[in-house]
C-alpha positions as CSV (number, residue, x, y, z in Angstrom):
1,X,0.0,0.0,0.0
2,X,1.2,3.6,-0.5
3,X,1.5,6.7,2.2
4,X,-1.4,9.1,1.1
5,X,1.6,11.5,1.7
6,X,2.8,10.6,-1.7
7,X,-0.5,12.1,-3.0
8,X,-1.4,15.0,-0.6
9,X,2.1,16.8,-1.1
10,X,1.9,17.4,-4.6
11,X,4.1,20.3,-6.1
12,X,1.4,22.6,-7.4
13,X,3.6,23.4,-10.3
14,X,3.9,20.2,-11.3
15,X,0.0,19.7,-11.3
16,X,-0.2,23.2,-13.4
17,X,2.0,21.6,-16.1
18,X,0.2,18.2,-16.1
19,X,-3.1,20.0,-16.1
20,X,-2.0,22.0,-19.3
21,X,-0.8,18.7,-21.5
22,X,-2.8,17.1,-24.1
23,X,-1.5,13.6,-23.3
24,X,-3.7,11.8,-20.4
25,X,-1.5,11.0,-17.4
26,X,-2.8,8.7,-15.2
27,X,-0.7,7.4,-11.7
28,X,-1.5,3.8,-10.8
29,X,-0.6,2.5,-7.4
30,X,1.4,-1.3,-7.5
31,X,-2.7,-2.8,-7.1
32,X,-3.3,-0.7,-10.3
33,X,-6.0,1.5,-9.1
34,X,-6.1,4.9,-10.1
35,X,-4.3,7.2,-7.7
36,X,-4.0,10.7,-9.6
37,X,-5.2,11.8,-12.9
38,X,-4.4,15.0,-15.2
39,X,-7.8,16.8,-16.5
40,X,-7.4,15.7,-20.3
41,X,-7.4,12.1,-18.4
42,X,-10.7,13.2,-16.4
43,X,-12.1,14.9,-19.9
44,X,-11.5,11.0,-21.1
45,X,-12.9,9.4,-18.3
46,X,-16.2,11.6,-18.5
47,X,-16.4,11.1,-14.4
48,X,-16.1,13.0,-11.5
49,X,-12.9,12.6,-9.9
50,X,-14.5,10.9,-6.9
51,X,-15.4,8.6,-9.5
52,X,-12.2,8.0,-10.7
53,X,-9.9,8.2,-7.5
54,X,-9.0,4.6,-6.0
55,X,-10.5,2.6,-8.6
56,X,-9.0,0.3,-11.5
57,X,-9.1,1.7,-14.6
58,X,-10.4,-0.9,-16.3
59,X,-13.9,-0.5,-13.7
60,X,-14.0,3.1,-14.9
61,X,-13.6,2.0,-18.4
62,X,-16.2,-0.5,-18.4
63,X,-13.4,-2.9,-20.2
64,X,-13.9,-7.0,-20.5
65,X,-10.3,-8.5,-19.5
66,X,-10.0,-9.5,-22.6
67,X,-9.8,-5.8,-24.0
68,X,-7.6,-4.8,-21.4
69,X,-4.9,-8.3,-21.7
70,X,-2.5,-6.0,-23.4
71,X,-1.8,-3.3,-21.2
72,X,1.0,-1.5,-21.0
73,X,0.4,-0.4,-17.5
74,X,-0.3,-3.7,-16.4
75,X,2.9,-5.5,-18.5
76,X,4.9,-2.1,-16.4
77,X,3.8,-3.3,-12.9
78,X,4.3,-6.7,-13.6
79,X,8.0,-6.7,-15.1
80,X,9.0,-3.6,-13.5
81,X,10.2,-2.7,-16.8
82,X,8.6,0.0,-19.6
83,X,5.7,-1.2,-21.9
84,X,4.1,0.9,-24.8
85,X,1.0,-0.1,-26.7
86,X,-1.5,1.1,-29.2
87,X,-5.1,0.7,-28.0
88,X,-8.8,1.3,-29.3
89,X,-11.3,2.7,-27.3
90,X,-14.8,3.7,-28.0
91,X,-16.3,6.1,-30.1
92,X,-13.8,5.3,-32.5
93,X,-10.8,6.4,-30.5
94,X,-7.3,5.4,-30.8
95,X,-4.3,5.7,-28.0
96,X,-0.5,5.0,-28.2
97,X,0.0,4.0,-24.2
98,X,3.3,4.5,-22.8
99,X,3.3,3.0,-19.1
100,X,6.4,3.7,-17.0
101,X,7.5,1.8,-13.5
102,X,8.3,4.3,-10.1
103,X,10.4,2.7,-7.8
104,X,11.1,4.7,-4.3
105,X,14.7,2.7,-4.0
106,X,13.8,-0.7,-4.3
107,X,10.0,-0.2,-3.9
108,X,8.0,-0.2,-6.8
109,X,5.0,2.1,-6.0
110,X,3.2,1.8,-9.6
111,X,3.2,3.0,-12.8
112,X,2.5,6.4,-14.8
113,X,0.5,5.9,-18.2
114,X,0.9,8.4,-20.5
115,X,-1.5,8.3,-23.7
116,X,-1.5,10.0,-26.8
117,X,-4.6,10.3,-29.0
118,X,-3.5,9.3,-32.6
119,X,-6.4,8.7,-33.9
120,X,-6.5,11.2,-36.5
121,X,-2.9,10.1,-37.2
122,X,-4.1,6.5,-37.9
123,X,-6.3,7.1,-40.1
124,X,-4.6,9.3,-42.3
125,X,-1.6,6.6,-42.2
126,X,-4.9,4.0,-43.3
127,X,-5.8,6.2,-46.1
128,X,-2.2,6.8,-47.4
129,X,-1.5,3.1,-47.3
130,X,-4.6,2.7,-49.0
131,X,-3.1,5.7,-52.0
132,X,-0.2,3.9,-52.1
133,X,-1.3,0.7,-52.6
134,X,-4.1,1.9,-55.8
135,X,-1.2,3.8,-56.9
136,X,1.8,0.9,-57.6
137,X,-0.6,-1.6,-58.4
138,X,1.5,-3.1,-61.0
139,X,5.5,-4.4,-60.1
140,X,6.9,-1.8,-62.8
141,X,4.9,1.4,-61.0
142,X,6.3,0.1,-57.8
143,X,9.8,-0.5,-58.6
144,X,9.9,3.2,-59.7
145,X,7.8,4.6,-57.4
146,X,10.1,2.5,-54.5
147,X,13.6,3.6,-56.5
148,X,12.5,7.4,-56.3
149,X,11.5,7.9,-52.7
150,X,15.1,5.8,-52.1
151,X,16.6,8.7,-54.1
152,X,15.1,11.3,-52.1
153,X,15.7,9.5,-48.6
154,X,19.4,8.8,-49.7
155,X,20.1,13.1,-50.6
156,X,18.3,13.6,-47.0
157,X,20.8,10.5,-45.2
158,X,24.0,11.5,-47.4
159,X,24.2,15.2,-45.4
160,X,22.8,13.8,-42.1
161,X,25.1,10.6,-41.8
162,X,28.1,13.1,-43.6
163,X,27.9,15.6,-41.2
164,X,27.2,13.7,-38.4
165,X,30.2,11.9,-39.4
166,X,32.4,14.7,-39.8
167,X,30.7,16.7,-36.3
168,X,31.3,13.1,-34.6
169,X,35.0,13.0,-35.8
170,X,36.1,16.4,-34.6
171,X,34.3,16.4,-31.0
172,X,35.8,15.7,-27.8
173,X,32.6,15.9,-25.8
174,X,31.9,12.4,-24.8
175,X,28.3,13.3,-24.2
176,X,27.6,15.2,-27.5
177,X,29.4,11.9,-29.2
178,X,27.0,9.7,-27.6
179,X,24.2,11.7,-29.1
180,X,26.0,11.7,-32.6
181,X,26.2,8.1,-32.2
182,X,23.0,7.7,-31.5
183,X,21.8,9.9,-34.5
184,X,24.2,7.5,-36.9
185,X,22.8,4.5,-35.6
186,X,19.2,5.5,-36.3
187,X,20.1,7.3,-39.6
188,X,21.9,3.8,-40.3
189,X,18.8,2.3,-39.6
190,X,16.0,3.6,-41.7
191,X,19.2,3.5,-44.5
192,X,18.9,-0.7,-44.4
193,X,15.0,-0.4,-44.1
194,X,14.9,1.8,-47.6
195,X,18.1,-0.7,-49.1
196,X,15.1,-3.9,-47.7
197,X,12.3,-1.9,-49.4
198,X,14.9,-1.9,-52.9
199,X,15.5,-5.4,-52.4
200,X,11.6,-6.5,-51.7
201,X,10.8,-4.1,-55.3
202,X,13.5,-6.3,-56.9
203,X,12.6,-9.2,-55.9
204,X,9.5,-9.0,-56.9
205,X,9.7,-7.8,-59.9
206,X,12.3,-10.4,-60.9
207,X,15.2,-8.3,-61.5
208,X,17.7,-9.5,-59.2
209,X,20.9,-10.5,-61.1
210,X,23.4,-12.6,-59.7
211,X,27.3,-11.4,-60.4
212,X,29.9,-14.3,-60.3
213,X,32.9,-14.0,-59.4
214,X,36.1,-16.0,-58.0
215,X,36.6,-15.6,-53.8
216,X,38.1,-17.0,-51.1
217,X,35.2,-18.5,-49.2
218,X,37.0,-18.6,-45.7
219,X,38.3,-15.9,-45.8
220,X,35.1,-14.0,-46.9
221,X,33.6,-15.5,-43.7
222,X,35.9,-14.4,-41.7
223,X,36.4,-10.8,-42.3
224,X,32.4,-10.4,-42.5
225,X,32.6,-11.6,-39.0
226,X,35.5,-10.0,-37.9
227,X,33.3,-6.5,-38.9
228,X,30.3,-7.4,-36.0
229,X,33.3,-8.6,-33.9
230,X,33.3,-5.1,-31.9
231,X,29.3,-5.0,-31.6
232,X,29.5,-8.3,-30.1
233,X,32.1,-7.4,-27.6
234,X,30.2,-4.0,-26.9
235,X,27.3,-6.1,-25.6
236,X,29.3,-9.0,-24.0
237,X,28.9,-11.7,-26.2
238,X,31.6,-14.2,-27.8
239,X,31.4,-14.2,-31.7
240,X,32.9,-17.5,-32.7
241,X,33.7,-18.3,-36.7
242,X,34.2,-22.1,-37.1
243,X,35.3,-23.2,-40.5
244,X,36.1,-27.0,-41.3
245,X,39.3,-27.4,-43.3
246,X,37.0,-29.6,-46.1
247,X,35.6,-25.9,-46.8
248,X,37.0,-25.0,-50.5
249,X,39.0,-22.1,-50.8
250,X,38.5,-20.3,-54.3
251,X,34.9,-20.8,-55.1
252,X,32.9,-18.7,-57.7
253,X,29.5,-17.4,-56.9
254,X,28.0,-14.4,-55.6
255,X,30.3,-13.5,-53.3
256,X,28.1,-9.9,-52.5
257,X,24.7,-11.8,-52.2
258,X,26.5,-14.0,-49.8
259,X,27.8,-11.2,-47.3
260,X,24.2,-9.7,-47.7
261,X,22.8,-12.8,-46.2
262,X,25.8,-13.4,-43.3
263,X,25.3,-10.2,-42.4
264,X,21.4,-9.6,-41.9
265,X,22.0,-13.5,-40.3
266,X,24.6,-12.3,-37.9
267,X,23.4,-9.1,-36.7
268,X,20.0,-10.5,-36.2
269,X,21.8,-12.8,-33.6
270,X,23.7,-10.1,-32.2
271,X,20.7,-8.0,-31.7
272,X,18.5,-10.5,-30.3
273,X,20.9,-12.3,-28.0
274,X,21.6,-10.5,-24.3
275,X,24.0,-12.9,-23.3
276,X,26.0,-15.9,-24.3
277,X,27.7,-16.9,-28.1
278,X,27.0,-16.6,-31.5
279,X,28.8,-19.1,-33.8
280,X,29.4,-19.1,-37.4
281,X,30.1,-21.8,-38.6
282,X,31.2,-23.2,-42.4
283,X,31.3,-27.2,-43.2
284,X,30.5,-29.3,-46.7
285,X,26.8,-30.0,-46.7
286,X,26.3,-33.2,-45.1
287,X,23.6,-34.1,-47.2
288,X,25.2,-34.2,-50.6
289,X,25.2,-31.7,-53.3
290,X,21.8,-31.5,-55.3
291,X,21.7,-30.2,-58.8
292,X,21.7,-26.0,-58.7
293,X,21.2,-22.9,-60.7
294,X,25.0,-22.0,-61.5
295,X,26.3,-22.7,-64.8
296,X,27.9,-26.0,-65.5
297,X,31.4,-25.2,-66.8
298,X,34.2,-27.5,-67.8
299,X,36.7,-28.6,-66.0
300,X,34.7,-27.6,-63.3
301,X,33.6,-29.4,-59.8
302,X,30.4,-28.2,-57.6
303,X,30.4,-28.1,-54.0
304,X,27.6,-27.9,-51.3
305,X,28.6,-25.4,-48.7
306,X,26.5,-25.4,-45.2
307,X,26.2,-22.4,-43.1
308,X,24.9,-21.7,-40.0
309,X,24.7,-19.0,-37.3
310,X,23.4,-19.8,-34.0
311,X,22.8,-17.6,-31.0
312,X,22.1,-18.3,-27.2
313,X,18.8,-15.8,-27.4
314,X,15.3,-15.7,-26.6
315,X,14.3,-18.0,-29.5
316,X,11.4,-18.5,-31.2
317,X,8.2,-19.9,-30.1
318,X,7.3,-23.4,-32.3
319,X,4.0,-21.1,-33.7
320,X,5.9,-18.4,-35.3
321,X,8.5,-20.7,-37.0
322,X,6.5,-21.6,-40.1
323,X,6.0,-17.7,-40.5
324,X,8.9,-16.2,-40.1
325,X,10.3,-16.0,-43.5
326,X,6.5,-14.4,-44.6
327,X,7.0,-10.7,-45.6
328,X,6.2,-8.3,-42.2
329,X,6.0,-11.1,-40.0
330,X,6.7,-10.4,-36.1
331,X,6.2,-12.8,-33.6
332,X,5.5,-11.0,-30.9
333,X,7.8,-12.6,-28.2
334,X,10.5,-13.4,-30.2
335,X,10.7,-9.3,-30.3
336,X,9.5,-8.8,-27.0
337,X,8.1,-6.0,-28.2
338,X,11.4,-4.1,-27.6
339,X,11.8,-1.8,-30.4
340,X,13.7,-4.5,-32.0
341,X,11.4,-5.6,-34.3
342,X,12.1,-3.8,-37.6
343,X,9.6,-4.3,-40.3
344,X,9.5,-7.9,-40.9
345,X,11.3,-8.0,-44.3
346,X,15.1,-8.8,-43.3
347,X,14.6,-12.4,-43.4
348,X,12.1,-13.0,-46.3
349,X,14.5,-11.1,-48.5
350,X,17.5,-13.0,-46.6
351,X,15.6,-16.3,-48.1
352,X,15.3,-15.1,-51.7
353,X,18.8,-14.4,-52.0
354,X,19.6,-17.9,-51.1
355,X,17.2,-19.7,-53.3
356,X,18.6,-17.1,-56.0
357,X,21.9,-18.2,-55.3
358,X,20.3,-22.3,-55.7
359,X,20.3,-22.9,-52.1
360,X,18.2,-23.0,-49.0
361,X,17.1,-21.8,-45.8
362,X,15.7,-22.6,-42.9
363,X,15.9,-22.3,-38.8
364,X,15.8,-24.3,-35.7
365,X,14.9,-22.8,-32.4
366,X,14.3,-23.4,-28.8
367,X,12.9,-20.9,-26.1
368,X,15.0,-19.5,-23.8
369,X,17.8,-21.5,-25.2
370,X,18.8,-19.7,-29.1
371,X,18.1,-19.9,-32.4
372,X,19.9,-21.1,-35.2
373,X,19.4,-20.3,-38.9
374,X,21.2,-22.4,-41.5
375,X,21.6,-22.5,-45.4
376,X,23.3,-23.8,-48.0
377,X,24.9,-22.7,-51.2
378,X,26.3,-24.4,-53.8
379,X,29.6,-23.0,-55.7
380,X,31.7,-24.0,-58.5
381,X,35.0,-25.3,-57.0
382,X,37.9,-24.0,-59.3
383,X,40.9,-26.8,-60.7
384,X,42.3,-24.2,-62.5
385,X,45.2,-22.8,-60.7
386,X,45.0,-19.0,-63.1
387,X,42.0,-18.5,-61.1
388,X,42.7,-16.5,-58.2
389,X,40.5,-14.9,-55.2
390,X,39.2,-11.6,-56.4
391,X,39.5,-11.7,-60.0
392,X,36.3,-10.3,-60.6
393,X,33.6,-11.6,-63.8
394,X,32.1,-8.3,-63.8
395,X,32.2,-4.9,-65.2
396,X,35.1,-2.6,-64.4
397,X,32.8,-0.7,-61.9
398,X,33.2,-3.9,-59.2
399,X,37.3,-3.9,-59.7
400,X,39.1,-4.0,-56.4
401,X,41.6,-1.1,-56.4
402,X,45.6,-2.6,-55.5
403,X,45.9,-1.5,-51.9
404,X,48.7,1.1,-51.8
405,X,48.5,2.3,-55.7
406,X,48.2,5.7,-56.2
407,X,46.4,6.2,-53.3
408,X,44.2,9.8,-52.0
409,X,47.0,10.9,-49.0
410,X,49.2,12.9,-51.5
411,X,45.5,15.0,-52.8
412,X,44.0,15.4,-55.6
413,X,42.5,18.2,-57.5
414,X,39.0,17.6,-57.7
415,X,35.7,18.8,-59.1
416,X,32.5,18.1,-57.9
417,X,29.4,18.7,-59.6
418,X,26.6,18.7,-57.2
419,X,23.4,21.3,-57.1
420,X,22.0,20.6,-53.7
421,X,24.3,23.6,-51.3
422,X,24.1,20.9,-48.3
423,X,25.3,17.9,-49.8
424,X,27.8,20.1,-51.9
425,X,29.6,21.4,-48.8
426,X,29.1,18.4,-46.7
427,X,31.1,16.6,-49.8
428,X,33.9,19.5,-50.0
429,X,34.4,19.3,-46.3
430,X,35.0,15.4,-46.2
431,X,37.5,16.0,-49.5
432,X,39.4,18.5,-48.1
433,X,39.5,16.8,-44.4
434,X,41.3,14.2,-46.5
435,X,43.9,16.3,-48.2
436,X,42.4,17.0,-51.6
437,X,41.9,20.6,-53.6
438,X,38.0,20.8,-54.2
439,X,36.5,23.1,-57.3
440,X,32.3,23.2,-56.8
441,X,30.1,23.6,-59.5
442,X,26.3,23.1,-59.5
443,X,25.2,22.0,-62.8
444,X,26.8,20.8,-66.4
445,X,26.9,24.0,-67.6
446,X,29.5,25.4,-65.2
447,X,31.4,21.9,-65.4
448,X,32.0,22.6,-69.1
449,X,32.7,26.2,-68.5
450,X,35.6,25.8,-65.9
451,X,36.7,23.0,-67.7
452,X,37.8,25.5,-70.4
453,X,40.4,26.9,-68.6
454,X,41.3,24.5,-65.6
455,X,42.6,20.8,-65.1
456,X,41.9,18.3,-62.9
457,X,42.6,14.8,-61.7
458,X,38.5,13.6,-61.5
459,X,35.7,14.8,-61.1
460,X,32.6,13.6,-58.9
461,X,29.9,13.9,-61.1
462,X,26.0,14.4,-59.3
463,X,23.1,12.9,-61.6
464,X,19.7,14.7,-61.2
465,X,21.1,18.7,-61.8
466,X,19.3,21.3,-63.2
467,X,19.4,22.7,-66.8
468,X,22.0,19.8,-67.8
469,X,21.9,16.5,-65.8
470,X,25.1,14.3,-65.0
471,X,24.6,12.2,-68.3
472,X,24.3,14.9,-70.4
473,X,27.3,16.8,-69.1
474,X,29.7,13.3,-69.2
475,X,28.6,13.1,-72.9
476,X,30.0,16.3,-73.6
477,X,33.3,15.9,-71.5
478,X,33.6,12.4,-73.1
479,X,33.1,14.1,-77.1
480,X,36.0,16.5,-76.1
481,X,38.5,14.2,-75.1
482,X,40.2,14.1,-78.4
483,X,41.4,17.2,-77.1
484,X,42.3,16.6,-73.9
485,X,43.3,14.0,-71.8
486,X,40.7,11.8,-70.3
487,X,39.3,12.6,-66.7
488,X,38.0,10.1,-64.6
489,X,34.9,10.9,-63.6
490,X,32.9,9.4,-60.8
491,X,28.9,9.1,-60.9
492,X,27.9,10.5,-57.4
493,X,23.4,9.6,-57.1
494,X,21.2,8.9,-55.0
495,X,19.9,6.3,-56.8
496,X,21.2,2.3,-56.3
497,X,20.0,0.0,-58.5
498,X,22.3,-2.4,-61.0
499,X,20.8,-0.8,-63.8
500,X,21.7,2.7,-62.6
501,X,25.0,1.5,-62.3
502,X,25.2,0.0,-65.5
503,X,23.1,3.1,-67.1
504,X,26.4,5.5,-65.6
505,X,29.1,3.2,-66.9
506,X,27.5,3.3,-70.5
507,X,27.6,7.0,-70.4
508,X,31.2,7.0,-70.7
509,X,31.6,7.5,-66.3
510,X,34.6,5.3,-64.8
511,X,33.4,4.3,-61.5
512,X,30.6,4.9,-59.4
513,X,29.6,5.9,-55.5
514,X,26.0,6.0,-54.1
515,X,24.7,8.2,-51.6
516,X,24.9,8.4,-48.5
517,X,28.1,8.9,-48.9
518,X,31.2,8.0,-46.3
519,X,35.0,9.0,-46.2
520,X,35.8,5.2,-46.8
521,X,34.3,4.8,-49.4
522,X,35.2,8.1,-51.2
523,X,38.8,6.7,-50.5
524,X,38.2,3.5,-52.1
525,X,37.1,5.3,-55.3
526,X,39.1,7.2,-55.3
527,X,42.0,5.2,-55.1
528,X,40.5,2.7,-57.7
529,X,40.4,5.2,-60.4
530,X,43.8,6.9,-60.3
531,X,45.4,3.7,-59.9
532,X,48.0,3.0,-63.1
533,X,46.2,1.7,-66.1
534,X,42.8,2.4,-64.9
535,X,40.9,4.3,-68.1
536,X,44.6,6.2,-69.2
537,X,44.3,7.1,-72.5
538,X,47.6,8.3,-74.8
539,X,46.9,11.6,-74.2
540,X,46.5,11.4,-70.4
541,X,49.5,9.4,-70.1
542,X,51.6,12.6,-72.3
543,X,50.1,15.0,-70.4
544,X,51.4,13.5,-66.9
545,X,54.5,12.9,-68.3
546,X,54.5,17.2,-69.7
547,X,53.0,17.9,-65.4
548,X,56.2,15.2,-64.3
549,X,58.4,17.8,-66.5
């Protein structure tokens, strides 16, 4: 039971600021009766407050226990931990419930409910979903409709997660870095839900392309694990990679689809485990090697691989398990409700790519005891000792630069062609910080016009511009160069599709970076197209030798 002291000395500040808010805030003593309530709860409850004081809320409500077997505040009282919930009520009503524990030391005295009314909210969510859905009816209006709001979400993330990058970098506040961090991690977030929402419009729409290539399978493993290796540790877990020595070394597959898939695998486990190990683990597939998709070459041998990544978490309750690889399925305590949940489309697409790839997936769990979530894949084992690791199948745009060649520490004189002010100086900033001379220009026409009379070593060349796009301006630089010596230019969008990618090398550009852009990765670019023998042509070759002079 609680002193009625708690209650009688109020602050009568505090009750003028409660009074004032829009959101209901109700106290509930440990035996969930009502023990103070805000007047936009009393405007809720319709009652007196004698009516209201020292009785459950579900009594005041009129609710069956049915209606009320998901509340927040009674989940709060009986964990001792937060619960939120979205509720309907009558007359239409809709409330997003937030219940919050008090403690007095070790004492928990109740819980606080705070509600918000969002029911004007849900239903224009309900009536947008519905406009969305009459409006990309067909795969082809949703593929574009899906690849232009990732273009303008990936402009918005590539100055939020660049500057947060840069403001992150250059503060010694340990507090103000914790907030950056935390802004990066969400940014980060909603960056893998619009790359999921890509993936799903692919899928769907059947244009998923798989790019062989030759690898070295262990050691792929191993440095995608090595990456989570510091999120593991940050959270107390072991991360263990166990790879049998029967594993082939040079394989050729997918080697990019196949990190896609460890890594939604792995930091699934890593976000759903509190405490114990996660194990990779990489053996021949015990059950033989079944026919598959990849192409039957000579000279050629085909291997089943088996993966699996297991985890000492929550697991997953024996109902949800033949639902789990449905599109926006979320069992509920698997989650725990937790904000962990995502959008349910991580392991659907996770599943595609492996049956893309000729394999197949498929989990085994126990609660309270992990989950493990296996697959196989099946490679073409190379006996031809030219081929090596990393020689890539592909188009020059997925070359691995030589580490050490050329690279960006001694600067380069660069232009970058970008319209938008904010992503423009968020770009120059990360470019200088690294050494490099930057020359800005916001559209094709003042590219060709300071081309005229200045030189540089690439440009960075934005797509979507004003009065003359990216394309258009490459065409021209590319019709001029039997003038001048070829300049590597590097096509800088927003948008991140293969046949974007494809679209920009045809146009005559020589590499390729999508937004949001990181320092990394404008290294890596960099790097690969000033390295010896990249694109030279003649003339480039005499004019460095006439700079050298």
């Amino acid at each position: 039971m609680l002193d009625e002291d708690i209650f009688a000395n109020s602050n009568s500040l505090q009750n003028l600021i409660l009074n004032s808010m829009n959101e209901r805030v109700v106290f509930h003593d440990s035996q969930m009766r009502i023990r103070w309530v805000n007047k936009a709860g009393m405007d809720f409850y319709k009652l007196p407050l004698e009516e209201i004081i020292g009785r459950h809320c579900q009594a005041v409500l009129a609710r069956s226990h049915e209606e009320c077997k998901n509340c927040p505040v009674k989940k709060a009282l009986k964990t001792g931990n937060p619960g939120q919930e979205i509720l309907s009520f009558p007359e239409g009503k809709t409330l997003l419930i937030n219940a919050y524990p008090i403690f007095d030391e070790n004492r928990l005295l109740g819980a606080v409910e705070i509600s918000t009314d969002i029911t004007e909210r849900t239903r224009k969510e309900k009536e947008l979903l519905k406009v969305v859905d009459d409006s990309i009816a067909e795969s082809e209006t949703k593929s574009r409709f899906l690849a232009n709001v990732s273009h303008e979400i990936r402009t918005l993330m590539n100055v939020i997660l660049g500057m947060t990058d840069l403001v992150y970098e250059s503060s010694q506040d340990e507090q103000q870095r914790e907030y950056l961090a935390m802004i990066r991690d969400s940014s980060s977030f909603l960056l893998s839900l619009v790359n999921d929402l890509l993936d799903l419009s692919k899928i769907e729409s059947g244009t998923v392309k798989l790019e062989h290539n030759y690898f070295n399978l262990p050691q792929k493993v191993k440095n995608i694990t090595s990456a989570f290796r510091l999120q593991a540790q940050k959270k107390g877990l072991e991360l263990n990679c166990i790879i049998d020595d029967k594993v082939p070394e040079t394989v050729f597959g997918d080697s990019e689809r196949l990190q896609q898939v460890l890594i939604n695998l792995i930091s699934n486990a890593i976000k759903f485990t509190e405490k114990g190990e996660i194990k990779v683990l990489l053996q021949l597939d015990p059950a033989g090697t079944p026919e598959n998709q990849l192409p039957d070459l000579s000279r050629e041998n085909k291997k089943v691989v088996f993966f699996s990544i297991s985890d000492t978490g929550p697991g997953i309750p024996e109902k949800s398990l033949n639902h789990i690889f449905q599109y926006f399925y979320q069992p509920d305590s698997y989650h725990h409700r937790s904000g962990k949940e995502g959008v349910g489309l991580g392991l659907p697409i996770t599943k595609n790519l492996v049956e893309l790839m000729g394999g197949s997936l498929g989990v085994s769990s126990k609660i309270k005891r992990g989950s493990t979530f296996y697959f196989t894949i099946p490679f073409i084992v190379s006996h031809d000792e030219t081929a090596r690791p990393g020689e890539q199948t592909t188009s020059k745009m997925n070359q691995k630069p030589d580490q050490g060649v050329r690279q960006s520490e001694k600067g380069q004189s660069i232009l970058l062609v970008e319209d938008k002010p904010t992503n423009q100086k968020m770009t120059t900033l990360m470019l200088e910080k690294k050494g490099h001379r930057v020359t800005a220009a916001h559209n094709g026409r003042e590219v060709l016009e300071i081309l005229k009379s200045n030189r540089f070593d690439l440009i960075f060349m934005d797509i979507q511009m004003p009065e003359m796009d990216g394309f258009e301006t490459t065409a021209h630089i590319r019709a001029a160069e039997k003038d001048i010596r070829h300049i590597p230019i590097i096509a800088m969008t927003a948008f991140a599709t293969e046949k974007d990618k494809e679209r920009c090398l045809k146009a005559g550009m020589d590499s390729y970076i999508s937004k949001p852009i990181t320092p990394s990765e404008l290294d890596k670019v960099i790097a690969e197209v000033r390295q010896p023998g990249y694109q030279d042509s003649p003339l480039q070759e005499e004019a460095d030798t006439q700079e050298g002079e």
